[in-house]
VOPAGU-2260 file (C-alpha; in pm, 1 decimal, decimal comma):
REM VOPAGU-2260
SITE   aa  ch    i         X         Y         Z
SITE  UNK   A    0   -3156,1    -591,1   -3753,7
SITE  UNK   A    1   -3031,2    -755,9   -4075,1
SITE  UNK   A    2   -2775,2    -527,4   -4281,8
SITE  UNK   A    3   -2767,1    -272,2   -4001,2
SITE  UNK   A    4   -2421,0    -114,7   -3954,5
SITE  UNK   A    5   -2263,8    -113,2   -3631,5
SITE  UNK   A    6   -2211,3     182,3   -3461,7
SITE  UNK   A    7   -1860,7     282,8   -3366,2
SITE  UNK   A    8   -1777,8     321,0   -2990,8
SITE  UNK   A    9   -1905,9     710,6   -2835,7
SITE  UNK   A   10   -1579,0     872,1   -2703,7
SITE  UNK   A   11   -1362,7     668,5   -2420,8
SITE  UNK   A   12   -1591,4     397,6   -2487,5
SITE  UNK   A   13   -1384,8      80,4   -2601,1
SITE  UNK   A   14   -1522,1    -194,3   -2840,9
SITE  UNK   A   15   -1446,4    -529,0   -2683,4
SITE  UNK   A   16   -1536,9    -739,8   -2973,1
SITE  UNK   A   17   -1585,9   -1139,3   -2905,8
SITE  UNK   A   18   -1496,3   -1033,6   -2496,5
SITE  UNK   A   19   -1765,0    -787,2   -2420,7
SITE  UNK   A   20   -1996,2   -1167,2   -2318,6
SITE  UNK   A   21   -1667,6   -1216,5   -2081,7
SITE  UNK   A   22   -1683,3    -850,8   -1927,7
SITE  UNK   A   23   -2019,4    -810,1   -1894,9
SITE  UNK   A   24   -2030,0   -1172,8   -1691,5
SITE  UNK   A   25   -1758,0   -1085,2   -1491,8
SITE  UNK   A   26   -1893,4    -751,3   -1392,5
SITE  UNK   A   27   -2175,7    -938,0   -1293,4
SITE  UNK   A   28   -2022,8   -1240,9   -1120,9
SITE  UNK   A   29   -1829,7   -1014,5    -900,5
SITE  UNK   A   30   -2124,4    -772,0    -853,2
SITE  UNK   A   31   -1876,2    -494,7   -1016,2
SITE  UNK   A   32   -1923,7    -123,0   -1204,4
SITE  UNK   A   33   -1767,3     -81,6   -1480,3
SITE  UNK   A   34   -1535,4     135,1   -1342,1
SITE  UNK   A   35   -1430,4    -116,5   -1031,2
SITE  UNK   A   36   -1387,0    -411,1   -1293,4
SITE  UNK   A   37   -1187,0    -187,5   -1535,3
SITE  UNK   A   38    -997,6     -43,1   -1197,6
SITE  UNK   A   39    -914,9    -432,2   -1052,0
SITE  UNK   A   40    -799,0    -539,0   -1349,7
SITE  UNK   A   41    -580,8    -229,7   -1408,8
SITE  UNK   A   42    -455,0    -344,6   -1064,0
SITE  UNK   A   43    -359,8    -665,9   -1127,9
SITE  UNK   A   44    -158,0    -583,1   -1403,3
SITE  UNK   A   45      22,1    -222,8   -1276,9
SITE  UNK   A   46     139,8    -483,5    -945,1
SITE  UNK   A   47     191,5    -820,3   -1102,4
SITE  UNK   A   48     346,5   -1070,4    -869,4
SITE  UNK   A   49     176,1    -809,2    -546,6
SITE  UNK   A   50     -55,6    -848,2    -345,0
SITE  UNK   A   51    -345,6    -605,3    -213,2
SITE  UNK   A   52    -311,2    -613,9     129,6
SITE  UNK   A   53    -552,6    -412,4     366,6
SITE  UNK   A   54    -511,8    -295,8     737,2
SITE  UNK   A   55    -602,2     -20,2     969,7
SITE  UNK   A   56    -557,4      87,3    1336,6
SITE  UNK   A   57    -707,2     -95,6    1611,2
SITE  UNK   A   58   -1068,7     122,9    1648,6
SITE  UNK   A   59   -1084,9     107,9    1251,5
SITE  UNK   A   60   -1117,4     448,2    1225,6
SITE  UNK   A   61    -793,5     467,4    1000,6
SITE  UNK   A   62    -835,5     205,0     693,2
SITE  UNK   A   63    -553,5     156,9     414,7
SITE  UNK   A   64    -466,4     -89,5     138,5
SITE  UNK   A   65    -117,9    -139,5       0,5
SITE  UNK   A   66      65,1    -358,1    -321,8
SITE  UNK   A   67     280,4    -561,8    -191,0
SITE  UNK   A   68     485,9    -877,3    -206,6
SITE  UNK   A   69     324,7   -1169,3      10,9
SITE  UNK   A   70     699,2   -1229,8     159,4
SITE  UNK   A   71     742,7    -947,9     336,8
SITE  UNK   A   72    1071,5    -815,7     434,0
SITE  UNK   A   73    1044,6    -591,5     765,5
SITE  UNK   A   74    1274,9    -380,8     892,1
SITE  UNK   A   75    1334,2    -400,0    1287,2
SITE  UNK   A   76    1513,2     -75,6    1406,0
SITE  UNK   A   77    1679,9       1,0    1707,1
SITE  UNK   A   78    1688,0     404,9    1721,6
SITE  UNK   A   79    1488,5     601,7    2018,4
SITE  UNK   A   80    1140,5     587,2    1903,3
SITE  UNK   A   81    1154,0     247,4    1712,8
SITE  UNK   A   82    1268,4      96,3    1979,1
SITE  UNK   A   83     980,8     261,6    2216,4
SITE  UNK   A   84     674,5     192,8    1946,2
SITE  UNK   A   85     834,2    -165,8    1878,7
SITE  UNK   A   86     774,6       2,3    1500,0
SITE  UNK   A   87     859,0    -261,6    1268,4
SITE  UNK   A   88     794,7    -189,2     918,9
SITE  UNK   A   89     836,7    -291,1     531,9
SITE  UNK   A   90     888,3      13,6     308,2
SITE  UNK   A   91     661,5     102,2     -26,5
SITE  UNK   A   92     624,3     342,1    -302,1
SITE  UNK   A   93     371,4     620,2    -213,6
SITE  UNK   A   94     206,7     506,8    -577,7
SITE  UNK   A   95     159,8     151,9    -394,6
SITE  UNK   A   96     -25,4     322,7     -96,8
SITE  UNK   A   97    -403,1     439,2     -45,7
SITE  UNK   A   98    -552,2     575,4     264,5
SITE  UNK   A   99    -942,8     436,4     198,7
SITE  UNK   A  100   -1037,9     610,5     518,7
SITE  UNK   A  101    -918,2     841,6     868,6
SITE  UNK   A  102    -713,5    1061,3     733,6
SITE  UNK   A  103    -936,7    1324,0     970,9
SITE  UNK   A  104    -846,1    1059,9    1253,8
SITE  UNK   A  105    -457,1    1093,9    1175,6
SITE  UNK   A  106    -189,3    1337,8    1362,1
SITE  UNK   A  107     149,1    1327,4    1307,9
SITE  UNK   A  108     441,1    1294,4    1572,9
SITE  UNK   A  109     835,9    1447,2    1387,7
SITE  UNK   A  110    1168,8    1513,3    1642,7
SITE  UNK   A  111    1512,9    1531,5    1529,5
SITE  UNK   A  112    1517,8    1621,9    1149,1
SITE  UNK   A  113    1131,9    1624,5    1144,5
SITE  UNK   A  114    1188,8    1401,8     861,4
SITE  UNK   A  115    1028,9    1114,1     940,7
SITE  UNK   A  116     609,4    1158,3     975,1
SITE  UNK   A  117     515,9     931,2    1255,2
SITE  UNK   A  118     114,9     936,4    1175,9
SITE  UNK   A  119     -94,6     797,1    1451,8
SITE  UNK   A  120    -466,4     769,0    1465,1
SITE  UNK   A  121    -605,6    1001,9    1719,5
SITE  UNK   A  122    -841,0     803,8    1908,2
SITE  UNK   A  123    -667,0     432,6    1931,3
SITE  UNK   A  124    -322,1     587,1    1894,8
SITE  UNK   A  125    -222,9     271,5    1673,6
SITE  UNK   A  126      38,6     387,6    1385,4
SITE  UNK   A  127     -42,6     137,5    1106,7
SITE  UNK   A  128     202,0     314,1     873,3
SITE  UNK   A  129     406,1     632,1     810,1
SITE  UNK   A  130     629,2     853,5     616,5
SITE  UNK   A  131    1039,8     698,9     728,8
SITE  UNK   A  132    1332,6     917,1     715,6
SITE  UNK   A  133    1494,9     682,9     463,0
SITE  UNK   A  134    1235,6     706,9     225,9
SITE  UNK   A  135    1016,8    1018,6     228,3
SITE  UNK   A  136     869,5     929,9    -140,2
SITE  UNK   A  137     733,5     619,8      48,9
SITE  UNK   A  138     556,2     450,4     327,5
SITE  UNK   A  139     646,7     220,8     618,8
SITE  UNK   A  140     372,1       0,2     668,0
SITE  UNK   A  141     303,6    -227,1    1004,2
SITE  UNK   A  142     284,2    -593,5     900,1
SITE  UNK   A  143      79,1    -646,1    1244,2
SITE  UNK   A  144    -132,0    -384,0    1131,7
SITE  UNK   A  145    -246,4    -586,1     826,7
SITE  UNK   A  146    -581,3    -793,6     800,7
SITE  UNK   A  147    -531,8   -1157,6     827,8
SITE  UNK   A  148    -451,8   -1358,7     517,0
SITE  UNK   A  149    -223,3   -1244,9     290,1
SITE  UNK   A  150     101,6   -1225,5     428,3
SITE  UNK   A  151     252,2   -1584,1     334,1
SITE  UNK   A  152     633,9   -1501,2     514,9
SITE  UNK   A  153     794,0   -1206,6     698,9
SITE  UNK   A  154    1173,7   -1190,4     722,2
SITE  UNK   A  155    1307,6    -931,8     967,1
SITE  UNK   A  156    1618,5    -737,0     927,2
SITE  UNK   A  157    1756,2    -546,7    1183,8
SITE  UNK   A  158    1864,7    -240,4    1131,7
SITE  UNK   A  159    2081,4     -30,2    1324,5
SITE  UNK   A  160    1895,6     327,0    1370,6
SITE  UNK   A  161    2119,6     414,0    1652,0
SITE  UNK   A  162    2322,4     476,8    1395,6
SITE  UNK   A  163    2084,7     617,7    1126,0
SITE  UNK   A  164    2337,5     777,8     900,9
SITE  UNK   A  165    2565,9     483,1     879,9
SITE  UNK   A  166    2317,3     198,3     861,6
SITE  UNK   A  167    2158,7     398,3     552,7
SITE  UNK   A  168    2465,7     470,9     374,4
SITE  UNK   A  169    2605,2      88,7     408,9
SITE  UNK   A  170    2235,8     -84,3     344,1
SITE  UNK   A  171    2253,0    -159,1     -34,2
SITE  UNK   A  172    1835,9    -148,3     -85,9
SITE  UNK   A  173    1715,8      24,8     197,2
SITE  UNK   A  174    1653,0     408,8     -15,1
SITE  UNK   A  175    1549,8     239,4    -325,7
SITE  UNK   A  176    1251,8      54,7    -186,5
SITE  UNK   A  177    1013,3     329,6    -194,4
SITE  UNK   A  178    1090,4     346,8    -596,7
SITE  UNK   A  179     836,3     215,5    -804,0
């Protein structure tokens, strides 16, 4: 009514002033909660210049999404079980990483320094990502394991795993990529 007073925002509320039209029409437009418009936008700005990418094994029991650039740079590495899982990867932070489903569906395969956690799922046996030895705080993620449509350009690098200790020491980026 006329002369009323405005009530101040209740507690974690936020006033939005002139853009609260805007929110609420985006919420709807996009079918959104509160929570999921507040969380995409959050997104969007926490991984500027990224792009959501999901992916999952091949019986879709195991589902993830990761922030990542649309030029991906893969690793191709030649050590033992690389080599036999034709596991080529690009490596994220953990903080860039969410399992959305399967992580009842996962087991994990370690040899050698035990490392490295090679998760698989358990009934397709696809390994869409896992923990690498080079960066533990991170995740190696399958570009061919990725849902269609985001990836724009993949450049390979090989990598010589034969010689793990080596190649790490001498690769200038290879430990820092899992740092946010």
């Amino acid at each position: 009514p006329a002369g009323a007073k405005a009530e101040p925002p209740g507690p974690g509320a936020i006033d939005l002033g002139a853009q609260s039209g805007r929110w609420a029409a985006f919420q709807e437009r996009h079918r959104l909660s509160c929570e999921e418009a507040a969380r995409l936008l959050l997104d969007a700005y926490e991984y500027r210049g990224l792009v959501k990418h999901t992916g999952g094994c091949h019986c879709g029991a195991v589902r993830f999404e990761v922030w990542a650039s649309a030029d991906l740079h893969v690793f191709n590495c030649n050590c033992s079980i690389c080599t036999k899982k034709q596991n080529r990867h690009f490596i994220v932070p953990a903080s860039r990483f969410k399992l959305l489903k399967g992580a009842d569906n996962l087991t994990t395969y370690t040899f050698n320094t035990h490392r490295a956690q090679h998760t698989f799922c358990k009934t397709c046996g696809v390994q869409s990502f896992y923990t690498p030895r080079s960066n533990p705080d991170g995740y190696g993620i399958a570009p061919h394991c990725l849902d269609d449509g985001t990836v724009q350009t993949i450049i390979t690098e090989d990598i010589n795993g034969k010689e793990w200790e080596k190649a790490v020491r001498e690769h200038k980026t290879i430990r820092d990529m899992s740092k946010p």
